[in-house]
C-alpha positions as CSV (number, residue, x, y, z in Angstrom):
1,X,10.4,42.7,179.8
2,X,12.7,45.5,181.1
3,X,12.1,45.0,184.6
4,X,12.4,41.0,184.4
5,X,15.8,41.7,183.3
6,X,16.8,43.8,186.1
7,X,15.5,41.0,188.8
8,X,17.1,38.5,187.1
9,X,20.4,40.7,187.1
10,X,20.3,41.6,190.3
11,X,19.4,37.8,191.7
12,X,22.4,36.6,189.7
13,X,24.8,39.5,191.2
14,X,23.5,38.0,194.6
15,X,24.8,34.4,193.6
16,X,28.0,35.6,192.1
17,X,28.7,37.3,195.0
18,X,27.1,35.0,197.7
19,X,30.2,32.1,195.9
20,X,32.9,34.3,196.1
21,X,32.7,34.5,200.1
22,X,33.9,31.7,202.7
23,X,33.4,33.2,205.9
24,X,35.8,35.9,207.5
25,X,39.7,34.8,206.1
26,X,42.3,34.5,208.5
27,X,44.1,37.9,209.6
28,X,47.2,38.1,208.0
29,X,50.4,38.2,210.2
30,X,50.8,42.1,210.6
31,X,52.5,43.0,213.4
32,X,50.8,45.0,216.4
33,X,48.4,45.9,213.3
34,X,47.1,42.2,213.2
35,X,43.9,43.2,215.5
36,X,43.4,45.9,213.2
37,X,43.4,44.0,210.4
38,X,41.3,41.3,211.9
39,X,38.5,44.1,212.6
40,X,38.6,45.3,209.0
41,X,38.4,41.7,207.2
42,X,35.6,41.1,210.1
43,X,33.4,44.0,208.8
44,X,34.1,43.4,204.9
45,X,32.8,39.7,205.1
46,X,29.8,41.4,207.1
47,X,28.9,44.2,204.5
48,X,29.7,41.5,201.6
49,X,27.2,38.9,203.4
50,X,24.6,42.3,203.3
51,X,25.1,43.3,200.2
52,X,24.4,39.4,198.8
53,X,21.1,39.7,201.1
54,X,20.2,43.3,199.4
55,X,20.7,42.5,196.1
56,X,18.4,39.1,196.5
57,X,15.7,41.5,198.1
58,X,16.0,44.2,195.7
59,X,15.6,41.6,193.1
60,X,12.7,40.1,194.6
61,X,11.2,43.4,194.6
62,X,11.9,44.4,191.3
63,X,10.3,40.5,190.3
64,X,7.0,41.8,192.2
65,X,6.7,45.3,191.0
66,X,7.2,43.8,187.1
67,X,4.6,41.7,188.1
68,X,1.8,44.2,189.3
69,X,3.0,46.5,186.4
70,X,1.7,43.4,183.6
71,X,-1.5,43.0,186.0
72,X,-2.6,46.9,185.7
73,X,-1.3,47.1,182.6
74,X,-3.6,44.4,181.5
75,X,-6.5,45.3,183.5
76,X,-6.3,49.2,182.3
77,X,-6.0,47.8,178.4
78,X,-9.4,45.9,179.0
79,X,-11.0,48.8,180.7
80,X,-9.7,50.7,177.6
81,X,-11.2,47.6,175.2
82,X,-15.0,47.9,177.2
83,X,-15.2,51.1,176.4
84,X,-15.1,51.7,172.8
């Protein structure tokens, strides 16, 4: 189903990006620009770290909703079934 496939993508886009990350790197020597630096490799380990978390949510989600889709869909072809 469509909407498997697009849980499972999104769960596995959470992994392969969840390995690629070690933590905040060291700030490379950059002169009176070091801090700087720092700040900026600081907040792209943070939005990486919440973009792995999204994209496990979202793929959770998307899990769920496929899910209740097959239970309706199942339920509204019996209803369908009982009355002819």
């Amino acid at each position: 189903m469509l909407l498997e496939s697009i849980s499972s993508r999104l769960r596995r886009s959470s992994e392969m990006l969840g390995a690629t990350r070690a933590g905040t790197p060291a700030a490379p020597d950059a002169g009176e620009a070091t801090p700087i630096f720092a700040e900026l490799l600081s907040r792209l380990s943070e939005s990486s770290a919440n973009l792995v978390a999204g994209l496990q949510e979202a793929g959770t989600l998307v899990a769920e909703a496929s899910q209740t889709y097959a239970a309706r869909d199942a339920a509204a072809g019996r209803t369908i079934d009982g009355a002819y």
